[in-house]
C-alpha positions in Angstrom: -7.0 24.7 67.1 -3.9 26.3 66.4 -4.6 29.6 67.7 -5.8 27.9 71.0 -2.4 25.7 71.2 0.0 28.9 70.3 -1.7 30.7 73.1 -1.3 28.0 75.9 2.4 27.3 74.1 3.1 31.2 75.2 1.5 30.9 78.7 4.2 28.5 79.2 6.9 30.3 77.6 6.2 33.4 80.0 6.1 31.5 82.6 9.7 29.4 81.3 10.9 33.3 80.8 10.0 34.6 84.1 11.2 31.8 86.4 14.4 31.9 84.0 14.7 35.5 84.7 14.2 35.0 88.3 16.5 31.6 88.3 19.3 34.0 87.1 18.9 37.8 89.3 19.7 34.9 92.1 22.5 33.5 90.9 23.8 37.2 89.7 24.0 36.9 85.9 22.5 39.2 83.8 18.7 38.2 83.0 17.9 39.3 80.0 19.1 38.9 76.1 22.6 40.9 75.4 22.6 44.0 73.1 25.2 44.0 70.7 25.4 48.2 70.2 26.3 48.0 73.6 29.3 45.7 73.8 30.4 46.3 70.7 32.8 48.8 69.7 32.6 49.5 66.4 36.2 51.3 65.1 37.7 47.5 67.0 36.6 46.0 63.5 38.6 45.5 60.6 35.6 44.3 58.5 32.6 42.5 57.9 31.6 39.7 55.9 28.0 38.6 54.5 28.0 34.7 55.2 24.5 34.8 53.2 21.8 32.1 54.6 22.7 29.1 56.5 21.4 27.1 59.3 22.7 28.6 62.8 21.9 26.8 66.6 19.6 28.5 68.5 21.8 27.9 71.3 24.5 30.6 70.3 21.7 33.5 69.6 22.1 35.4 73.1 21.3 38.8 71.9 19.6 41.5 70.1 21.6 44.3 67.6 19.5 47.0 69.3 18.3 48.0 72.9 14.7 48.2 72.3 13.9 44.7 72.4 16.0 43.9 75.4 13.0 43.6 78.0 10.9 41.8 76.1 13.0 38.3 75.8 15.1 36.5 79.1 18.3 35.9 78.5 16.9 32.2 77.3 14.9 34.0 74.7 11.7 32.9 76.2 8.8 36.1 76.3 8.8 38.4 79.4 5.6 40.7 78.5 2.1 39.9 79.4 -0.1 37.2 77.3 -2.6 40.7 76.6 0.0 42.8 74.7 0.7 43.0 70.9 3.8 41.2 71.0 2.1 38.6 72.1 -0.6 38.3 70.2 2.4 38.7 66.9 4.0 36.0 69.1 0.9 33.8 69.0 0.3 34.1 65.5 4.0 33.0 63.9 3.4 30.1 67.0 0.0 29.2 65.0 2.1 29.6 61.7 5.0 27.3 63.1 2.3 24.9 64.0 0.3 24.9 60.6 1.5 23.3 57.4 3.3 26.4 56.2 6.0 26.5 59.4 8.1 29.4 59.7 10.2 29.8 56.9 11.5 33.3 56.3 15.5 33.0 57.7 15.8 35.8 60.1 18.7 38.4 60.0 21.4 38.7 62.4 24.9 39.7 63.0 27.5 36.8 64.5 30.1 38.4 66.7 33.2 36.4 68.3 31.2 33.4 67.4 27.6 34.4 68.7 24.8 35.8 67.6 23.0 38.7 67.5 19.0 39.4 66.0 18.7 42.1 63.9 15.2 41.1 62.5 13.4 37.7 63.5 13.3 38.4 67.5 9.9 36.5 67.9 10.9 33.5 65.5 13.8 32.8 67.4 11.8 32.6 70.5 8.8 30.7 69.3 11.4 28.0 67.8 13.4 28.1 70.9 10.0 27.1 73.0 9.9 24.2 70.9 13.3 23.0 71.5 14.5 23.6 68.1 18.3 23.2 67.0 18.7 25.4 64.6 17.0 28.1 63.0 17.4 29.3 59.1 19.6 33.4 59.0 21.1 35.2 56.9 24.2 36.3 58.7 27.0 39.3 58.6 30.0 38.2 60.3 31.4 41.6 62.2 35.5 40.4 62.5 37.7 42.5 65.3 41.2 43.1 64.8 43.9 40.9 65.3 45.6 41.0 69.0 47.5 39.5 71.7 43.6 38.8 73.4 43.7 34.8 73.6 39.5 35.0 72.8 40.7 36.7 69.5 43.4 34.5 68.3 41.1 31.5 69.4 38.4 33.5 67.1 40.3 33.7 64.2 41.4 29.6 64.5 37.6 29.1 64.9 37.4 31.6 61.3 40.1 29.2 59.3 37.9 26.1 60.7 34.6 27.4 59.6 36.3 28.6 56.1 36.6 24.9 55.6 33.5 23.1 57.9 30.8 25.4 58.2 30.4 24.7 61.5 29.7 26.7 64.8 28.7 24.1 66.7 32.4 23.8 67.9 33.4 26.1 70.2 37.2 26.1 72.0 38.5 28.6 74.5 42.6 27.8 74.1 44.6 28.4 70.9 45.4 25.1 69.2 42.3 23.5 69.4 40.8 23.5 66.4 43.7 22.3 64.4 44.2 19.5 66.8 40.6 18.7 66.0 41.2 18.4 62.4 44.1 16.4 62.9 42.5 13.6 65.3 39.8 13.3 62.7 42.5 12.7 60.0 41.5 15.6 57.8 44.2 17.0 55.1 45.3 20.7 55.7 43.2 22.9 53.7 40.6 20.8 52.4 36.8 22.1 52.7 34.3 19.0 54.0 31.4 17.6 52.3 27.7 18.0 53.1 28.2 14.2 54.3 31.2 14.8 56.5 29.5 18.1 58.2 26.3 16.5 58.9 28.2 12.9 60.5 30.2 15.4 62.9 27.7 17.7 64.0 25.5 14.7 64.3 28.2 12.9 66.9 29.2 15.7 68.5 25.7 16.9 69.8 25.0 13.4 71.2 26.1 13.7 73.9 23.9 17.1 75.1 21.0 14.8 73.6 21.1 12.1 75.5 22.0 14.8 78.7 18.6 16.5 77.9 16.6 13.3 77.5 17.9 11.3 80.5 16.8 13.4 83.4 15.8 12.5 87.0 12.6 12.4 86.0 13.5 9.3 83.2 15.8 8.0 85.2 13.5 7.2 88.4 10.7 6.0 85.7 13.3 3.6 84.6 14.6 2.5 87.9 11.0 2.2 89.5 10.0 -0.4 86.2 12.6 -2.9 87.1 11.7 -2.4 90.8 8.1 -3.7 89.8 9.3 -6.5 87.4 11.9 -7.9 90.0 10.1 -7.2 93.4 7.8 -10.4 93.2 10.8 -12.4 92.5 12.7 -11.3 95.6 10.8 -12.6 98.2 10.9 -16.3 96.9 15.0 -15.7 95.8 15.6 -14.9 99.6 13.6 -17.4 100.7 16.0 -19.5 99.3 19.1 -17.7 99.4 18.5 -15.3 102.5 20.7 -17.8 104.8 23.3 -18.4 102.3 24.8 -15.0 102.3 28.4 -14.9 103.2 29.5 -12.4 105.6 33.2 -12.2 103.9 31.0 -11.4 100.6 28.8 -8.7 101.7 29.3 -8.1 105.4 26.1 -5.7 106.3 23.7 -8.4 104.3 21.2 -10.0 107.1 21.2 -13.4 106.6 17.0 -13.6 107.2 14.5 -13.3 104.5 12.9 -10.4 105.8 16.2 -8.6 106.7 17.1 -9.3 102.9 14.3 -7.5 102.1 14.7 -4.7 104.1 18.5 -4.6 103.1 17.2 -5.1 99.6 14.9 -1.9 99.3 17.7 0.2 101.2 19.6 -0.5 97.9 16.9 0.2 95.8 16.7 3.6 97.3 19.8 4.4 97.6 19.8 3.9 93.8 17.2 6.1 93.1 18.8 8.9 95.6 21.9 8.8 92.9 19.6 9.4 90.1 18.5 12.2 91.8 21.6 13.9 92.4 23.3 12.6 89.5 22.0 15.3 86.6 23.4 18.2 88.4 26.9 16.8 89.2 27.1 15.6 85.7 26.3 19.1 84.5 29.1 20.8 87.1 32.0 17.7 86.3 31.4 18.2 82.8 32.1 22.2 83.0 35.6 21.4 84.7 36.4 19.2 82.9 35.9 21.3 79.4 36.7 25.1 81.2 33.2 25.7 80.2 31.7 28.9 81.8 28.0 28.1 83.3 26.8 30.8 80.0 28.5 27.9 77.8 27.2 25.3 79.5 23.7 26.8 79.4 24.0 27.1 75.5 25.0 23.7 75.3 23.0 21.6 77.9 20.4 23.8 79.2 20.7 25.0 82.8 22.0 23.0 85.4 19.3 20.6 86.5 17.9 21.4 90.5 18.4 18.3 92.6 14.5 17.6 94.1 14.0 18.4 97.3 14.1 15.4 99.8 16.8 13.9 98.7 18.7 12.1 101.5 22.4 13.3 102.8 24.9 12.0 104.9 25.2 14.7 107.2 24.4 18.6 106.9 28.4 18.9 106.4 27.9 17.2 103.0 24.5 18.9 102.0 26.2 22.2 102.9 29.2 21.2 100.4 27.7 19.8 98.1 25.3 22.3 97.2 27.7 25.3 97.4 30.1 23.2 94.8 26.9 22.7 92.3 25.0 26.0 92.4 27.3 28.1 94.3 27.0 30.0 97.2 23.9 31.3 96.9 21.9 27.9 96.7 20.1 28.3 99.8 18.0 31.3 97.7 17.7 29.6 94.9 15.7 26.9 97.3 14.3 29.4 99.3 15.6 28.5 102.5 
């Protein structure tokens, strides 16, 4: 039974890989998983350091130490080669593994560089864990540390290195000098002291929330939720306008119709309108919460998954708006990305 449900569990992690892959050659970002020999230049380091094996999110491994397994993973780390290959049959068995009572349990090997990582060893771990919406995944990890400079990515990286000495956390990730320190103030921490097991797992727990309930509350929830009440409360609103209908004030709510049937009509307009919000609501959540960090859409990604599509069908004011609106979410190449 295992086999049979690690083999459908790849079918749909191609497919997740492909459309991801597809999702991102429109939009003009790079498609596939990054390769560290080729970013990195080696004599920029001043050292490295072996962090032995800890817990690291999935959602900061975007790359592989060496070329050779670039085209087999999308950038999400979801499979790209055929379901009748043998990586995916090796893919299918550590799925049927991860599925069984043993699990996956051999931490994987990788290098973290500037506060991501990169899979030396583990490739297909990472991906079958990632297909099941996992966290984190156990490594062992070798830090590679650049040189000191004027680069603000590199004094923000060695901040992030003083916080970690004492947290052990990457989930927090800032982009401006200063922040991390702040951080440590506001949660009323005393300069130099390393946190307990307790105190790491409250914060992480907290401060992943919020990309929790992001995840879980999608249109799709959302319009479930909305159309529930709808069913509970539409039998009452007949008989409430029945007695009510004429006793709208004009000065209160001017476009109300003061008829039973008008208040119906007027009623369900509402009730639409409602779930036209939820529809759109996912996607400018996703965009307002980039600005309002200075998140790049690779962060964002990492943190919330990609930003959600608004369904097709959803009402507009005026093709002004649409036109706007849909150039300020997905940019200006939305019209391909609906194929229009």
């Amino acid at each position: 039974m295992n086999r049979s449900e690690a083999f459908q569990q790849y079918q749909k992690s191609y497919r997740a890989g492909q459309k991801y892959c597809r999702a991102c050659m429109i939009s003009g970002s790079y498609p596939y998983i990054r390769v560290l020999d080729e970013i990195l230049d080696e004599s920029t380091l001043i050292g490295r350091m072996d962090l032995g094996v800890m817990e690291i999110p999935t959602e900061l491994i975007i790359g592989t130490k060496h070329a050779e397994r670039r085209l087999a993973f999308a950038a999400n780390y979801m499979p790209l080669l055929p379901s009748d290959t043998e990586f995916a049959a090796k893919w299918i068995s550590l799925c049927a593994a991860h599925l069984s009572e043993e699990g996956i349990n051999d931490p994987i090997s990788c290098y973290e560089y500037m506060g991501e990582f990169y899979v030396q060893e583990g490739h297909k771990r990472v991906s079958v864990l990632r297909s099941y919406g996992a966290a984190g995944v156990s490594a062992r990890v070798v830090r590679l540390v650049p040189a000191y400079s004027d680069d603000v990515r590199v004094r923000v990286y060695y901040e992030f290195m003083d916080f970690f000495a004492l947290t052990r956390l990457y989930s927090v990730d800032f982009r401006r000098p200063g922040g991390y320190a702040k951080l440590l103030e506001a949660l009323g921490c005393e300069p130099g002291r390393t946190w307990t097991d307790s105190e790491r797992q409250s914060f992480a727990a907290s401060f992943m929330r919020f990309g929790e309930a992001f995840r879980f509350f999608t249109t799709e929830r959302m319009l479930a939720q909305i159309d529930e009440c709808y069913q509970i409360i539409k039998p009452e609103m007949a008989m409430h306008y029945d007695r009510w209908a004429e006793q709208n004030l004009k000065s209160i709510s001017f476009d109300q119709p003061q008829t039973k049937d008008g208040c119906l009509r007027y009623w369900e307009s509402r009730v639409e309108r409602l779930r036209n919000v939820a529809r759109k609501r996912p996607a400018y959540c996703w965009r307002q919460v980039a600005e309002y960090f200075k998140l790049t859409d690779a962060q964002m990604e990492q943190y919330f998954g990609p930003i959600p599509l608004i369904p097709k069908g959803v009402t507009w004011d005026s093709t002004k708006e649409r036109e706007k609106a849909m150039t300020y979410l997905y940019g200006s190449n939305w019209k391909a990305l609906y194929g229009e």
